[in-house]
Biopython code that builds the backbone (N, CA, C, O; Angstrom):
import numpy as np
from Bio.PDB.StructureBuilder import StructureBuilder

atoms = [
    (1, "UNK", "N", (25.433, -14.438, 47.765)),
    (1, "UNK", "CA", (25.889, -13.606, 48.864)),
    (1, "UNK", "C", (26.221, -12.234, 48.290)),
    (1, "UNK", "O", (26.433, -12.201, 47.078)),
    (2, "UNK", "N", (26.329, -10.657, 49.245)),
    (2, "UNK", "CA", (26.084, -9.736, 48.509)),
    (2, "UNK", "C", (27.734, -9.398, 49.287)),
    (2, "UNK", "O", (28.620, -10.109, 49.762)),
    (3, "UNK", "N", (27.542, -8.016, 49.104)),
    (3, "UNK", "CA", (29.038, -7.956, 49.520)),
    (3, "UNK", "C", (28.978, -6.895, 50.983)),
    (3, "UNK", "O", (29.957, -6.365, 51.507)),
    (4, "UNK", "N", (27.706, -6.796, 51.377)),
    (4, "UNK", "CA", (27.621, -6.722, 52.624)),
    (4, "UNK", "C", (27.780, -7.557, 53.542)),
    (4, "UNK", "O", (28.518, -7.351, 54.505)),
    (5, "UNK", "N", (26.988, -8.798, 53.332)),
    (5, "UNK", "CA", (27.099, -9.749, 53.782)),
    (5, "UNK", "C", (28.252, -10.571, 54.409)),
    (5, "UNK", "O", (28.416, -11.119, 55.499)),
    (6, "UNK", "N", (29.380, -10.364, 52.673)),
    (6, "UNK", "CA", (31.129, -11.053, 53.127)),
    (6, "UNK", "C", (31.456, -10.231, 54.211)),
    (6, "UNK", "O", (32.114, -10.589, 55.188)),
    (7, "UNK", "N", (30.945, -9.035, 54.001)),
    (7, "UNK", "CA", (32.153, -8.066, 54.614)),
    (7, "UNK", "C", (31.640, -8.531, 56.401)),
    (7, "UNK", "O", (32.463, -8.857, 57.257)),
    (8, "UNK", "N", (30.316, -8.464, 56.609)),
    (8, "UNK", "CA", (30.007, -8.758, 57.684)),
    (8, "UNK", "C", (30.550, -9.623, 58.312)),
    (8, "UNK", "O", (30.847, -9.559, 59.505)),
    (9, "UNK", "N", (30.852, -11.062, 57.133)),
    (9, "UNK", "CA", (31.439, -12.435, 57.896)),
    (9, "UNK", "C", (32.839, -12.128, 58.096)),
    (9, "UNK", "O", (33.493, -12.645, 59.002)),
    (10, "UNK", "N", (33.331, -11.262, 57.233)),
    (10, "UNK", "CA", (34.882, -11.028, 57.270)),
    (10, "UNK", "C", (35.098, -10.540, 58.953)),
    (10, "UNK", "O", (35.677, -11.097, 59.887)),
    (11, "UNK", "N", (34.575, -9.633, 58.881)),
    (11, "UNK", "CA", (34.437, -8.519, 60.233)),
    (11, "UNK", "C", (34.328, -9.391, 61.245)),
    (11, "UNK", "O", (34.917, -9.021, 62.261)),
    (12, "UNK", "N", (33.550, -10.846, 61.346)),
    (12, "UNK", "CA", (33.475, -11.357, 62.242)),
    (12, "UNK", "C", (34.529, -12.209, 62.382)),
    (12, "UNK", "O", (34.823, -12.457, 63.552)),
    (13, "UNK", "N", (35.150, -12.703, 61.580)),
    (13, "UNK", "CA", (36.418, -13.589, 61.723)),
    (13, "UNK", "C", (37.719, -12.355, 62.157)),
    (13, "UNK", "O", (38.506, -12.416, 63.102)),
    (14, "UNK", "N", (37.643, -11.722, 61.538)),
    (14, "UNK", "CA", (38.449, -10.545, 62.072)),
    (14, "UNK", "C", (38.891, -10.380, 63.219)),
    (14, "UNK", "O", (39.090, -9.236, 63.628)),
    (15, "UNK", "N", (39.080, -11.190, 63.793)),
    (15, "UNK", "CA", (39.415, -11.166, 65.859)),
    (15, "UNK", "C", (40.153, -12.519, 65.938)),
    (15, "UNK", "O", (39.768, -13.570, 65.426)),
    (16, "UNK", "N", (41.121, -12.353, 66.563)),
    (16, "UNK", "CA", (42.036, -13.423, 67.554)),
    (16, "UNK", "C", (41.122, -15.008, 67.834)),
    (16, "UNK", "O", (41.207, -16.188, 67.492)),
    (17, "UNK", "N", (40.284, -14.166, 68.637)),
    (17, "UNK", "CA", (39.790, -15.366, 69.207)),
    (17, "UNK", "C", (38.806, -16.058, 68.357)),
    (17, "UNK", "O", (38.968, -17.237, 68.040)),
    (18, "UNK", "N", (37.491, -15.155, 67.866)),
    (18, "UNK", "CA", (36.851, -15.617, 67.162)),
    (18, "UNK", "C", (37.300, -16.621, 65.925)),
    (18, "UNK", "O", (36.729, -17.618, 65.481)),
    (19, "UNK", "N", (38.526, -15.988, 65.541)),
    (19, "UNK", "CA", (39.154, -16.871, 64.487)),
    (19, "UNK", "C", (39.223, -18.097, 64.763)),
    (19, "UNK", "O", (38.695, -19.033, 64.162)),
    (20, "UNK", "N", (40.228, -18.122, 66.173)),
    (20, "UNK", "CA", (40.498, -19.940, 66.802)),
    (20, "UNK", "C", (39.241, -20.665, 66.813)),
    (20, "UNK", "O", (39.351, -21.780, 66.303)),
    (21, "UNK", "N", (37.914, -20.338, 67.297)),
    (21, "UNK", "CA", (36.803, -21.215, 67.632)),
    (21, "UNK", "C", (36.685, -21.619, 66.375)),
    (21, "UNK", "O", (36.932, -22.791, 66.089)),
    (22, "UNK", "N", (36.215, -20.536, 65.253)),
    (22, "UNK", "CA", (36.078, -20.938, 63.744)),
    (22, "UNK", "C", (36.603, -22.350, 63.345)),
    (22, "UNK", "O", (36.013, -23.332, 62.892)),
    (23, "UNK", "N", (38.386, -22.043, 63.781)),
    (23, "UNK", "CA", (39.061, -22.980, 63.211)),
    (23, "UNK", "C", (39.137, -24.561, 64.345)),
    (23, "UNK", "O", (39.270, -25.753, 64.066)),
    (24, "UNK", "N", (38.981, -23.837, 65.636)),
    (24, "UNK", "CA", (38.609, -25.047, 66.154)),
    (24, "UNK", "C", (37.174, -26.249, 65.506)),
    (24, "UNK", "O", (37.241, -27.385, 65.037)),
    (25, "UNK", "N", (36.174, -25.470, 65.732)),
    (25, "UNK", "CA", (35.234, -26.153, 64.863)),
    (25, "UNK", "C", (35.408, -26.343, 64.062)),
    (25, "UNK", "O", (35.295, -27.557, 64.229)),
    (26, "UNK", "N", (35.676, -26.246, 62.926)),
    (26, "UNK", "CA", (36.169, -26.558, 62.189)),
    (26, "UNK", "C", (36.987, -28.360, 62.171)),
    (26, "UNK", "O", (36.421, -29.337, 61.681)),
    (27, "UNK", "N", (37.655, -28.376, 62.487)),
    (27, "UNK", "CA", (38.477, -29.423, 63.179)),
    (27, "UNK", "C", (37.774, -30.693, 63.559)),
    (27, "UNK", "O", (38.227, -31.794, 63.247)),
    (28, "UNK", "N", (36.493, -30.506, 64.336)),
    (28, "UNK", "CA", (35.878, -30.795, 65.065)),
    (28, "UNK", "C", (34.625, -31.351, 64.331)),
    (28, "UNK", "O", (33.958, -32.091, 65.054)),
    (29, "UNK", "N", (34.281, -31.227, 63.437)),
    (29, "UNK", "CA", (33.264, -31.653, 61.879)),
    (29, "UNK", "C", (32.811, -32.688, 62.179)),
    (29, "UNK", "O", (33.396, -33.236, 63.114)),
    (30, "UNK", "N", (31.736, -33.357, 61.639)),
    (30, "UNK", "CA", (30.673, -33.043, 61.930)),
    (30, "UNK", "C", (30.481, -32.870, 63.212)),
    (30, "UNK", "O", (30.067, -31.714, 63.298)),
    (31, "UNK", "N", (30.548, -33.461, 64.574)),
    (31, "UNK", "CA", (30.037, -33.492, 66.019)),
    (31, "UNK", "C", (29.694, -31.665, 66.262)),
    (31, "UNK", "O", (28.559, -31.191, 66.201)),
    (32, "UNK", "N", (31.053, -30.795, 66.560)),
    (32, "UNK", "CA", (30.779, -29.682, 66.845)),
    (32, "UNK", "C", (31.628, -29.878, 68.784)),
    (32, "UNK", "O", (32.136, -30.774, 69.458)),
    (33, "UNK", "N", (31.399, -28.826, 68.882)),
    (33, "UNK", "CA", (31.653, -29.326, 70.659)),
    (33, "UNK", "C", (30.981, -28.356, 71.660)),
    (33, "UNK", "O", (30.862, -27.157, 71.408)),
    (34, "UNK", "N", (30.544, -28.930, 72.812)),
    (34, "UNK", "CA", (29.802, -28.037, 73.627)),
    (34, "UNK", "C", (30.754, -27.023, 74.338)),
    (34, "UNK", "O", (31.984, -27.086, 74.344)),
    (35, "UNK", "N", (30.020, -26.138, 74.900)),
    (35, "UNK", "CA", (30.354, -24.139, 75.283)),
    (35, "UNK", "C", (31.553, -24.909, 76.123)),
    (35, "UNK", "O", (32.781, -24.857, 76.063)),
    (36, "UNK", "N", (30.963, -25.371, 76.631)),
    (36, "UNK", "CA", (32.313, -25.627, 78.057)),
    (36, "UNK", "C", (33.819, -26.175, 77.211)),
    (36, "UNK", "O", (34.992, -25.815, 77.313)),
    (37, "UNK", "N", (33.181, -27.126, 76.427)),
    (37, "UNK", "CA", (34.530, -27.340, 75.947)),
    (37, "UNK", "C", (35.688, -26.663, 74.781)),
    (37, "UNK", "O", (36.878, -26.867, 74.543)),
    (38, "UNK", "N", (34.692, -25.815, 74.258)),
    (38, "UNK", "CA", (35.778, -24.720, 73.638)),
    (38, "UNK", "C", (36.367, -23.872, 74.563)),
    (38, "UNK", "O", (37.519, -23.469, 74.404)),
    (39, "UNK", "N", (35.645, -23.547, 75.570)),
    (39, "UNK", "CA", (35.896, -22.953, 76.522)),
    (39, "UNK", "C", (37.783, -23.029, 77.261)),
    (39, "UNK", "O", (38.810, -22.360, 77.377)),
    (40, "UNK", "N", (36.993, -24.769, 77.665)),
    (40, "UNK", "CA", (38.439, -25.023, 77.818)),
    (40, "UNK", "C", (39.392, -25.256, 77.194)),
    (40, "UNK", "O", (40.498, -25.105, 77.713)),
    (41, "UNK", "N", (39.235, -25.784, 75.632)),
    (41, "UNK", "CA", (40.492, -25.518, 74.570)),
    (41, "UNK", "C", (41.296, -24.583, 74.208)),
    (41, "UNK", "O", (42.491, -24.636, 73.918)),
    (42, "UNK", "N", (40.289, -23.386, 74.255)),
    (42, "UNK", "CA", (40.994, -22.459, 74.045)),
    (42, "UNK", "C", (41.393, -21.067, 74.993)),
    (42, "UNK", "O", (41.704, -19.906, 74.729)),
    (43, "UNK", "N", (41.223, -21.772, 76.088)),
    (43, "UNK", "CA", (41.267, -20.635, 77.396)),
    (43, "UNK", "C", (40.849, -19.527, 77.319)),
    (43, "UNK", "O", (41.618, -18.568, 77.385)),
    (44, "UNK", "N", (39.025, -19.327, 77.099)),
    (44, "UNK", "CA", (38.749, -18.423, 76.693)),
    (44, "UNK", "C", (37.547, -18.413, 77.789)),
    (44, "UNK", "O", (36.574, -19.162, 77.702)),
    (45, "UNK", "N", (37.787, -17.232, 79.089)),
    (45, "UNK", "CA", (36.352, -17.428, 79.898)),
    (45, "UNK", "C", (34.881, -17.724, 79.180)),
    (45, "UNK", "O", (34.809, -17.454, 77.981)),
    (46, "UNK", "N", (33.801, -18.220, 79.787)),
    (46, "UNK", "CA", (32.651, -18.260, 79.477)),
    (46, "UNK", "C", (31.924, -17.032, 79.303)),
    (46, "UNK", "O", (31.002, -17.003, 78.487)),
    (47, "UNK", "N", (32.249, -15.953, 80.013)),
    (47, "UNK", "CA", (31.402, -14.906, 79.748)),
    (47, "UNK", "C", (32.010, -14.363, 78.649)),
    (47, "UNK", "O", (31.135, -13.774, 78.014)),
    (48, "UNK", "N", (33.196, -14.255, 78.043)),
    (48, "UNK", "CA", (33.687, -13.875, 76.671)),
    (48, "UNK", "C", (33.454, -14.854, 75.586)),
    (48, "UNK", "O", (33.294, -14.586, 74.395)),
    (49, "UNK", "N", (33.455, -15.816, 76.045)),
    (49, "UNK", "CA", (33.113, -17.006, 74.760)),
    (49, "UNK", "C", (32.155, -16.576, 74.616)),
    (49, "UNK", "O", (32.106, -16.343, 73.409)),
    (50, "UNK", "N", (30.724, -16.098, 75.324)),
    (50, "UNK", "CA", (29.677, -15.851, 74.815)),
    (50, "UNK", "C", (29.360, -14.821, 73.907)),
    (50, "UNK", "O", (28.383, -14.771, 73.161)),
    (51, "UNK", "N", (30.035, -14.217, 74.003)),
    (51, "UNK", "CA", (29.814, -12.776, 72.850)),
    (51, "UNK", "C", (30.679, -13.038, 71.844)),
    (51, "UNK", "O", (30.570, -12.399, 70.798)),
    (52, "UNK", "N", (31.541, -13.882, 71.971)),
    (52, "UNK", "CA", (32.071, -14.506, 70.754)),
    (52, "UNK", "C", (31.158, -15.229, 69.672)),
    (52, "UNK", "O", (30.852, -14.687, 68.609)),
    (53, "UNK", "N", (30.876, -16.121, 69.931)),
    (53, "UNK", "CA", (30.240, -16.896, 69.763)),
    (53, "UNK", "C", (28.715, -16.358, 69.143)),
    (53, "UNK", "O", (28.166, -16.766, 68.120)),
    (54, "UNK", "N", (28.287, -15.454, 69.970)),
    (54, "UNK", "CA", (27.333, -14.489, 69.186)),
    (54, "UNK", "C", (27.298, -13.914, 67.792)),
    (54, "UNK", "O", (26.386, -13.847, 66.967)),
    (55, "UNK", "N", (28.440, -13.554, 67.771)),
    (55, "UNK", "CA", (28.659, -12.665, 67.174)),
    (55, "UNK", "C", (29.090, -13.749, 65.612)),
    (55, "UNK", "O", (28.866, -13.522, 64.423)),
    (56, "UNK", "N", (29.602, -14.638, 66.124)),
    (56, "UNK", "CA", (30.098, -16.033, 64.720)),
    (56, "UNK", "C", (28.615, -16.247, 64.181)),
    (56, "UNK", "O", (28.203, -16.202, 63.022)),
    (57, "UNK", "N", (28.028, -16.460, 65.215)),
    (57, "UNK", "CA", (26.347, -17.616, 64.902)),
    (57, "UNK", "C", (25.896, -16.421, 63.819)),
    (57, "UNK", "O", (26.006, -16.516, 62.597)),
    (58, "UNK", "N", (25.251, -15.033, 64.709)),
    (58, "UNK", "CA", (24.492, -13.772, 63.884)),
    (58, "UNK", "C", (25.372, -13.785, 62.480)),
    (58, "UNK", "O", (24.656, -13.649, 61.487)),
    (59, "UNK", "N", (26.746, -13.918, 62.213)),
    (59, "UNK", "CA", (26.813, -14.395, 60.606)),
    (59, "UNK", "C", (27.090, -15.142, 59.911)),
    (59, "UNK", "O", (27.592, -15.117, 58.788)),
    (60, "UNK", "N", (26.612, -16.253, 60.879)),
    (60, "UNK", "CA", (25.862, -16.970, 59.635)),
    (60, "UNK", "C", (26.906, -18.178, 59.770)),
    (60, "UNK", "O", (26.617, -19.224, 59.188)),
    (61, "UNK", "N", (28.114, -18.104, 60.508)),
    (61, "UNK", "CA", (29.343, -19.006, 60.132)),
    (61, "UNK", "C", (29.409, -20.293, 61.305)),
    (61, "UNK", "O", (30.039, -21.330, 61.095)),
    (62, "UNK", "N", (28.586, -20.000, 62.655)),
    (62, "UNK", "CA", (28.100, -21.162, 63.255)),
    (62, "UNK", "C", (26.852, -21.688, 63.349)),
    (62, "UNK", "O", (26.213, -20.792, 62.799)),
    (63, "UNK", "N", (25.948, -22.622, 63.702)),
    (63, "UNK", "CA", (25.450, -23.256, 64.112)),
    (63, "UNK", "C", (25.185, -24.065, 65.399)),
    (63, "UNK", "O", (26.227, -24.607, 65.767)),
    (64, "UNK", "N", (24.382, -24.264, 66.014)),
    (64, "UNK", "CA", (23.676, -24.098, 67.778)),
    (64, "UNK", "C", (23.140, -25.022, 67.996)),
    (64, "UNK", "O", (22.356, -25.198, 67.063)),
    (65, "UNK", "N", (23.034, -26.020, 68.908)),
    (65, "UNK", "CA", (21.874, -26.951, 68.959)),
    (65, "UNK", "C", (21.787, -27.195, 70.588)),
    (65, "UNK", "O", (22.919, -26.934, 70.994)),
    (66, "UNK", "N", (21.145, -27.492, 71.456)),
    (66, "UNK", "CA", (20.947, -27.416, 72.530)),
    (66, "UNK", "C", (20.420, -28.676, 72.711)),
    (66, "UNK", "O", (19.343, -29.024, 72.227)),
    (67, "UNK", "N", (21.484, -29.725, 73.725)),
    (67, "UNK", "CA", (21.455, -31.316, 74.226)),
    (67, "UNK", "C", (21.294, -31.064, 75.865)),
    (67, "UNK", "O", (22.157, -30.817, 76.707)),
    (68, "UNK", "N", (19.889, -31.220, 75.984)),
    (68, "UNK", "CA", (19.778, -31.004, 77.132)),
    (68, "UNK", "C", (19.873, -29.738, 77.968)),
    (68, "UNK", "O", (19.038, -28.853, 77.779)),
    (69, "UNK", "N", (20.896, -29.577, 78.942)),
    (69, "UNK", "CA", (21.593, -27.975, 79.216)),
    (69, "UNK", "C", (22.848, -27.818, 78.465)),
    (69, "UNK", "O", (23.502, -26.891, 78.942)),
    (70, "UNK", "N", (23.275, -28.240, 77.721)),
    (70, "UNK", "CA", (24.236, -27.993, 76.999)),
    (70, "UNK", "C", (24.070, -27.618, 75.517)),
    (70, "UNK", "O", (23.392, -28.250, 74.707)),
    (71, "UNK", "N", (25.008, -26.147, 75.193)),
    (71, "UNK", "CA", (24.802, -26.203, 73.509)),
    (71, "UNK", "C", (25.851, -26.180, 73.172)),
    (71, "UNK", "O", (26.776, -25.560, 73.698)),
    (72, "UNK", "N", (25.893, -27.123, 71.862)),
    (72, "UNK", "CA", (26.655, -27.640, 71.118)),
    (72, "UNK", "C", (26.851, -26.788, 69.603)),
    (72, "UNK", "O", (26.021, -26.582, 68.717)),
    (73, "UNK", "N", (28.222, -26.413, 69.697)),
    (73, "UNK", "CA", (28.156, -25.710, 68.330)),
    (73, "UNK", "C", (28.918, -26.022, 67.462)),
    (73, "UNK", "O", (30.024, -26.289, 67.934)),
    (74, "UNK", "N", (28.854, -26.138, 66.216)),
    (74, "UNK", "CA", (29.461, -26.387, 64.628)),
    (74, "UNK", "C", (29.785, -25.539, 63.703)),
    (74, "UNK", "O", (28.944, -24.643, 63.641)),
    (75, "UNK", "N", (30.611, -25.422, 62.971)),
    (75, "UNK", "CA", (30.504, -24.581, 62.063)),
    (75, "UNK", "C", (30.097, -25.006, 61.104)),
    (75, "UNK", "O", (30.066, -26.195, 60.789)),
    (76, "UNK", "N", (29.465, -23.463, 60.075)),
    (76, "UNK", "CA", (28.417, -23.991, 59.223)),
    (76, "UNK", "C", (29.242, -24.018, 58.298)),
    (76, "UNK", "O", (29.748, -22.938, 57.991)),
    (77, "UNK", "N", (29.512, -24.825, 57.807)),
    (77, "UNK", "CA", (30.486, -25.048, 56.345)),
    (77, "UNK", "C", (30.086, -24.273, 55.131)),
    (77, "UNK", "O", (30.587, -23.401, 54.420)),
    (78, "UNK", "N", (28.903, -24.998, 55.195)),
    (78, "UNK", "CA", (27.862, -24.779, 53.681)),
    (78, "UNK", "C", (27.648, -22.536, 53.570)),
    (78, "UNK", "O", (27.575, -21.789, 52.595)),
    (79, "UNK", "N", (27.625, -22.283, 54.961)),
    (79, "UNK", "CA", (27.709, -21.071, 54.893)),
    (79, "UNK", "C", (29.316, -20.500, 54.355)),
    (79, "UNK", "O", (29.518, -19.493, 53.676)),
    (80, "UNK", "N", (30.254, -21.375, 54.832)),
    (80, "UNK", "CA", (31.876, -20.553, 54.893)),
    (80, "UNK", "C", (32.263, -20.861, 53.070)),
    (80, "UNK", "O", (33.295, -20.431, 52.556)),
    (81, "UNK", "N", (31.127, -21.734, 52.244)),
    (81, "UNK", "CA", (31.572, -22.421, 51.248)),
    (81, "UNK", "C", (30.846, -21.251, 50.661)),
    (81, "UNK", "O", (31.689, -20.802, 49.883)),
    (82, "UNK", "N", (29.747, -20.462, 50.564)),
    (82, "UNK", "CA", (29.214, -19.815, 49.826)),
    (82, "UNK", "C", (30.069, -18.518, 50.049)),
    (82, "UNK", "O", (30.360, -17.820, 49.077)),
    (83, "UNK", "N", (30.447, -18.209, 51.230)),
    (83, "UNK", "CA", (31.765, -17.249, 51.440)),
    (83, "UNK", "C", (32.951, -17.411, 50.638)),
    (83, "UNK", "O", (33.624, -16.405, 50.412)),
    (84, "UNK", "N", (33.275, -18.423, 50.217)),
    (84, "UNK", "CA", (34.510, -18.780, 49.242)),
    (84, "UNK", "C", (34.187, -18.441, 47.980)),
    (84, "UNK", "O", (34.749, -17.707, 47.168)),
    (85, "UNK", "N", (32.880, -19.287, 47.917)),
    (85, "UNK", "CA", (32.590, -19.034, 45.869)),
    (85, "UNK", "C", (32.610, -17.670, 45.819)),
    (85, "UNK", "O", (33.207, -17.311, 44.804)),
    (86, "UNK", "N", (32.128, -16.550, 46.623)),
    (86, "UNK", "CA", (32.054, -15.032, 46.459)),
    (86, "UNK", "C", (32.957, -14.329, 46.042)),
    (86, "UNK", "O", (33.092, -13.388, 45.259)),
    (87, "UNK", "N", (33.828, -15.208, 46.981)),
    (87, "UNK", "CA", (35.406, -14.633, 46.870)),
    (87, "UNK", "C", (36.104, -14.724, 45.460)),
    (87, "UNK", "O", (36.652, -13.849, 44.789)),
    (88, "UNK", "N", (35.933, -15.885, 45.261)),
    (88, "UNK", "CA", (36.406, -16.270, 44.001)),
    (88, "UNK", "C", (35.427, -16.628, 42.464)),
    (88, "UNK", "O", (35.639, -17.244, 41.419)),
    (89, "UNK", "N", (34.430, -15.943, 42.982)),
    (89, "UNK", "CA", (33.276, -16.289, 41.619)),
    (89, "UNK", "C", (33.768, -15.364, 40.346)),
    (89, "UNK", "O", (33.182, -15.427, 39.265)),
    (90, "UNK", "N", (34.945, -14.466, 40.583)),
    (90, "UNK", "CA", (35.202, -13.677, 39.304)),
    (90, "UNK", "C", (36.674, -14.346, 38.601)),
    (90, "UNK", "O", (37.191, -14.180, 37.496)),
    (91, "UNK", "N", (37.117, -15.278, 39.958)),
    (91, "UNK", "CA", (38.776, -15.595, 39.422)),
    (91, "UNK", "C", (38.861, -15.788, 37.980)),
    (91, "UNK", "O", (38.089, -16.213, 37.120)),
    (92, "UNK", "N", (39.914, -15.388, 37.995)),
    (92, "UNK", "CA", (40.761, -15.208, 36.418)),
    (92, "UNK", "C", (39.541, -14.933, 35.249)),
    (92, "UNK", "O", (39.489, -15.410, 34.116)),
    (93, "UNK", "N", (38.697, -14.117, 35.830)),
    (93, "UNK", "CA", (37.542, -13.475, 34.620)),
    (93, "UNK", "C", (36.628, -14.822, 33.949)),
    (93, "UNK", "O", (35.952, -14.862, 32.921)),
    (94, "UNK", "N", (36.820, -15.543, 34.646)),
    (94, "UNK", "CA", (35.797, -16.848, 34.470)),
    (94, "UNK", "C", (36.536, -18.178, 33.857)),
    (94, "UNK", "O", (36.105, -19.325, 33.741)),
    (95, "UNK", "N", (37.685, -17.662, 33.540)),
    (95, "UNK", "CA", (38.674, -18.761, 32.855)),
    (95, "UNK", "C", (39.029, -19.688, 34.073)),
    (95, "UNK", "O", (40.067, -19.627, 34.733)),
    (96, "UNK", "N", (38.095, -20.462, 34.234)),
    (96, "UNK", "CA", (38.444, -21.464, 35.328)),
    (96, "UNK", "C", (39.769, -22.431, 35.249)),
    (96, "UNK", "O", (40.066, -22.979, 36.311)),
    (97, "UNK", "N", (40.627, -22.711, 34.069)),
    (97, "UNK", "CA", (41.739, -23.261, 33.822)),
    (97, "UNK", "C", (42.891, -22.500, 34.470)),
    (97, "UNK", "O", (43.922, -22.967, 34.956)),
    (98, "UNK", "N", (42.415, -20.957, 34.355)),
    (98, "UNK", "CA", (43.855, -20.296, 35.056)),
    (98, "UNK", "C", (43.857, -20.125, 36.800)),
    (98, "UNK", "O", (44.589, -19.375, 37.445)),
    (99, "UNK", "N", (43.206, -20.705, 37.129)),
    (99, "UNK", "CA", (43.048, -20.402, 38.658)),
    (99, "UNK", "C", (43.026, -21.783, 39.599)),
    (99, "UNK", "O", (42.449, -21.944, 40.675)),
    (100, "UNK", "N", (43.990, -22.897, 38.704)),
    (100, "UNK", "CA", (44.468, -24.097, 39.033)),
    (100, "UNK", "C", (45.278, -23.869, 40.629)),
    (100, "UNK", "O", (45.121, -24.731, 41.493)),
    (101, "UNK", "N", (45.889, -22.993, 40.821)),
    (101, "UNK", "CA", (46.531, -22.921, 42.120)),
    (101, "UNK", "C", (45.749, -22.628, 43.140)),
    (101, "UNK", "O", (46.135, -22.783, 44.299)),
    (102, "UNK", "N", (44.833, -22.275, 42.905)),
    (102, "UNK", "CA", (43.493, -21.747, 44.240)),
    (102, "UNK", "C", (42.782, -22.828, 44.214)),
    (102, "UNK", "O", (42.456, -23.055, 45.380)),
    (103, "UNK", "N", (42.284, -23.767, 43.391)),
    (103, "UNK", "CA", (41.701, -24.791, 43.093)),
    (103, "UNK", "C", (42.164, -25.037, 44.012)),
    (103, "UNK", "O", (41.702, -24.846, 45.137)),
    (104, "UNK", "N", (43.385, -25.613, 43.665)),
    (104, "UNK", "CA", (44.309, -27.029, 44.425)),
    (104, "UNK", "C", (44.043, -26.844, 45.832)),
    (104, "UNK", "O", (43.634, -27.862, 46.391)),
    (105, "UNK", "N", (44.221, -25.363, 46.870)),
    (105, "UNK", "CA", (44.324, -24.955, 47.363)),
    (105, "UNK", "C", (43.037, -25.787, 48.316)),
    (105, "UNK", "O", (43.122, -26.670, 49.170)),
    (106, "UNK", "N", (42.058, -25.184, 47.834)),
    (106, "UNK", "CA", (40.890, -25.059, 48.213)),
    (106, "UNK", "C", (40.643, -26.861, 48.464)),
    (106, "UNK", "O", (40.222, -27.314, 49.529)),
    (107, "UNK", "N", (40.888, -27.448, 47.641)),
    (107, "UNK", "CA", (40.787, -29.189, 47.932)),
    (107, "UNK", "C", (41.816, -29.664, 48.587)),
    (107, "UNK", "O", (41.714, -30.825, 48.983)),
    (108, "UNK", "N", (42.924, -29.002, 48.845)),
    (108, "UNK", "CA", (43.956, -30.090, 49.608)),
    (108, "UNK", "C", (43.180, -30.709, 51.414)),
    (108, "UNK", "O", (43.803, -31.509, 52.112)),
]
sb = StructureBuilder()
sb.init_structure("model")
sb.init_model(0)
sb.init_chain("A")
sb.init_seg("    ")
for serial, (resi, resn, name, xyz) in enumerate(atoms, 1):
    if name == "N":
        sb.init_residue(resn, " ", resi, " ")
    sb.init_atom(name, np.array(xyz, "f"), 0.0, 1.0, " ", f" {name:<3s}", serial, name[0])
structure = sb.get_structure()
């Protein structure tokens, strides 16, 4: 990942709401949950969920699948995981022993 890229995903988590769906999905692993029902979790109209939601997928941090008339969305882990190593691919100058507290962090 380059550091356009983070900054892009950053930018997109960067919002109230967008954040909650993130973390709702999140939550929600593997299944994902359809539009309507984030919708209603997080009291967020449909015509705003949608540009939300846009805007998560274009970087990269959800995933879409369409059951019928319904789409179902997930977050992409494997994407939010390559967002992490970025973050931390320089910790403590490569001395992976000193960066035991982010470790832990990261696995609890």
């Amino acid at each position: 990942m380059d550091q356009e890229l983070a900054i892009e995903n950053f930018s997109a988590l960067a919002q109230d709401s967008r954040l909650a769906i993130f973390r709702l999905l999140v939550q929600k692993e593997p299944k994902g949950l359809p539009v309507g029902e984030i919708s209603r979790q997080l009291d967020i109209v449909p015509s705003t969920l949608s540009g939300h939601l846009g805007i998560l997928k274009r970087a990269g941090l959800l995933k879409s699948t369409r059951l019928q008339r319904e789409i179902h969305y997930t977050a992409n882990l494997e994407h939010m995981g390559i967002l992490i190593g970025f973050m931390l691919q320089d910790c403590c100058k490569g001395q992976v022993e000193n960066c035991g507290d982010i470790i832990s962090l990261v696995n609890s």
